[in-house]
PLY file of the C-alpha trace (Angstrom):
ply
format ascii 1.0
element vertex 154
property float x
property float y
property float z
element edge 153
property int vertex1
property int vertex2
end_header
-13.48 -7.53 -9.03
-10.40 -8.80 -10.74
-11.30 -12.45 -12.58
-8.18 -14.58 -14.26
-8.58 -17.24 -16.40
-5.49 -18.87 -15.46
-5.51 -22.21 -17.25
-8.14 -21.00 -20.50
-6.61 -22.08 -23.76
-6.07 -19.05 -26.18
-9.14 -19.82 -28.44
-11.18 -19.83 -25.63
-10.28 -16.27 -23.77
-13.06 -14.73 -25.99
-15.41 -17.02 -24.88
-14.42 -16.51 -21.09
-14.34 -12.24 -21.80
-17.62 -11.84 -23.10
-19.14 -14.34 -20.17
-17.54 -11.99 -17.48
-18.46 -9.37 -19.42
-22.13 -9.58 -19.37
-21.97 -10.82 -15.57
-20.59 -6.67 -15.12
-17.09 -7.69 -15.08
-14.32 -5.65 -16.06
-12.23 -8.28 -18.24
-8.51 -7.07 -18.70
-6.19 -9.83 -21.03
-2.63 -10.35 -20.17
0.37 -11.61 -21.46
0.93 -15.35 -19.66
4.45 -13.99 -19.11
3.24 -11.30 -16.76
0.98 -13.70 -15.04
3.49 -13.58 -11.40
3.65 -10.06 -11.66
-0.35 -9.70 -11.73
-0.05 -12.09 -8.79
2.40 -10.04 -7.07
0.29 -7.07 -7.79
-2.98 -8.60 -6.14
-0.82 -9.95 -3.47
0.35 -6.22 -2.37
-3.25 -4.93 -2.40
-4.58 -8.06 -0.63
-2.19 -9.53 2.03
0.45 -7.11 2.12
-2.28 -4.72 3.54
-2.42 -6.66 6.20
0.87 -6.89 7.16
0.55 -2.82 7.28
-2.59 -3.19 9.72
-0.83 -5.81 11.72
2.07 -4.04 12.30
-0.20 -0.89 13.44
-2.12 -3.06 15.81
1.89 -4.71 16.88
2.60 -0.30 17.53
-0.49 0.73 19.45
-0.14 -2.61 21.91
3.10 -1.51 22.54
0.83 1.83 23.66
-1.16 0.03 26.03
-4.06 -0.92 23.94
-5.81 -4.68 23.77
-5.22 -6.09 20.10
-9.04 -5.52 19.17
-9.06 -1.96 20.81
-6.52 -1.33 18.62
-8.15 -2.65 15.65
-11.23 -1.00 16.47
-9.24 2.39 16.59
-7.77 2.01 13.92
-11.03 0.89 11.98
-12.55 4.65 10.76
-8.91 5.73 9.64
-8.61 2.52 7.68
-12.05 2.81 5.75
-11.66 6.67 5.43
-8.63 5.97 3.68
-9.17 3.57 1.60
-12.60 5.40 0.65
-10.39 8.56 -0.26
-7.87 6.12 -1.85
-10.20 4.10 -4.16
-12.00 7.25 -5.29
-9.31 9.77 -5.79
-6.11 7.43 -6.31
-2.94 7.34 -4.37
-1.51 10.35 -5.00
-4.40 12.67 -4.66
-5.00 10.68 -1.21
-1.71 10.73 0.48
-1.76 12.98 3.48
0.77 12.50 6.56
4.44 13.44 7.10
5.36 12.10 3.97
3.03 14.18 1.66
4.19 17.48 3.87
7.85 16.58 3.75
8.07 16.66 7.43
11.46 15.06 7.98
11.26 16.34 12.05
7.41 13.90 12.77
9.42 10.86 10.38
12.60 10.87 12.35
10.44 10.45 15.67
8.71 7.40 13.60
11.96 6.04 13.54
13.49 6.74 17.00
10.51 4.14 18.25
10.29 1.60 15.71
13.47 0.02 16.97
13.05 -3.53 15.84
14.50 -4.47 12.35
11.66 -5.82 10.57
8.93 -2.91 11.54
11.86 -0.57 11.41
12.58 -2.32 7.45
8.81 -1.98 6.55
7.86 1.28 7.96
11.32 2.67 5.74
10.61 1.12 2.23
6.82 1.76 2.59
8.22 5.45 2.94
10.35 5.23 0.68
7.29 4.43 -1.82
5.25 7.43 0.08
8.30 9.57 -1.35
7.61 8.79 -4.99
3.50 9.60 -5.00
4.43 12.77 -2.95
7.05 13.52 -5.46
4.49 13.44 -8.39
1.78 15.64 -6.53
4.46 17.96 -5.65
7.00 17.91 -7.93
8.61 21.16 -7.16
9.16 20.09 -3.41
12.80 18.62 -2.35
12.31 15.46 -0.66
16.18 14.91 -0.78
16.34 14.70 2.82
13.53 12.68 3.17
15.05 10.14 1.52
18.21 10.56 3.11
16.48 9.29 6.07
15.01 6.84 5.22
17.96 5.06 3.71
19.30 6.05 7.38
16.85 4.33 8.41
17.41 0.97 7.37
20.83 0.66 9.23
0 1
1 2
2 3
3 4
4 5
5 6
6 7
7 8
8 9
9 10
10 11
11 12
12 13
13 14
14 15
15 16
16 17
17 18
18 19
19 20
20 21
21 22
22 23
23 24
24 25
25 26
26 27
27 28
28 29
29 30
30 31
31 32
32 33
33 34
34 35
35 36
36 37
37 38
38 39
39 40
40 41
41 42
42 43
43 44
44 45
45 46
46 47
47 48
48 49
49 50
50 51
51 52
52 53
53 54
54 55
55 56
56 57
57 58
58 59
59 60
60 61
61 62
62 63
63 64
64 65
65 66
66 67
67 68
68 69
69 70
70 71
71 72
72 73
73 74
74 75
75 76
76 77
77 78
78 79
79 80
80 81
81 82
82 83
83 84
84 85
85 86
86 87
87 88
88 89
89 90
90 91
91 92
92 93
93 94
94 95
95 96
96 97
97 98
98 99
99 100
100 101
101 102
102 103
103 104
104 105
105 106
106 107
107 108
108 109
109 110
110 111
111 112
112 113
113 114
114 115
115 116
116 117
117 118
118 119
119 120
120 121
121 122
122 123
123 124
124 125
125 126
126 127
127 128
128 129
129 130
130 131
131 132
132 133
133 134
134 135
135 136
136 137
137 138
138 139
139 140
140 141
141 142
142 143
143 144
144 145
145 146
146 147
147 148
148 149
149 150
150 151
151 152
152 153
């Protein structure tokens, strides 16, 4: 569990570490300049998640499912994942079109996701996809990949 001691005066961070320490905490100190960006980062994992699941839920209604059948179905793949994801990392967990450079199953993606902002979303989050896949297979061209996915945003 991530713990900040947001407003802790300097002399007292020790104090605060060893206290979170001994409740089993993992205590990382950071820079108050970097404070947003730890926000930011906590933000992504957090709430930004569930603008992904939303926006899954938004796609299979459009399918014909009820919004909690669709949550429901979704529910295995999301806790498989994120199982696979906490214990191996992203990169060693990304699977999909994205990890197999399958430009043919990622243009159909787009041909349906015709509205801007699920269009915009489903485009940089593969954008990002690009970049682990690139580091577990560095020897693979995702050149066109990326190509369309930049195409994708118009």
């Amino acid at each position: 569990m991530l713990f900040s001691v947001w407003r802790a005066k300097k002399s007292t961070i020790p104090a605060w570490k060893t206290q979170l320490e001994c409740c089993g905490c993992t205590v990382q100190t950071i820079d108050a300049a970097v404070k947003p960006l730890y926000h930011a980062a906590c933000a992504t994992a957090s709430n930004l998640v569930c603008a992904l699941v939303q926006q899954s839920i938004d796609e299979l209604t459009r399918c014909g499912f009820s919004q909690e059948d669709a949550l429901r179905a979704l529910t295995p793949l999301i806790r498989s994942n994120t199982a696979r994801l906490l214990a191996v990392g992203p990169t060693e967990a990304l699977t999909g079109p994205v990890e197999r450079n399958d430009c043919e199953t990622v243009k159909k993606h787009l041909a349906c996701l015709t509205e801007g902002n699920e269009r915009a979303l489903y485009t940089a989050a593969t954008r990002k996809l690009i970049e682990i896949a690139v580091g577990r297979h560095p020897e693979a061209d995702y050149g066109a990949l990326r190509e369309l996915t930049e195409e994708g945003q118009k």
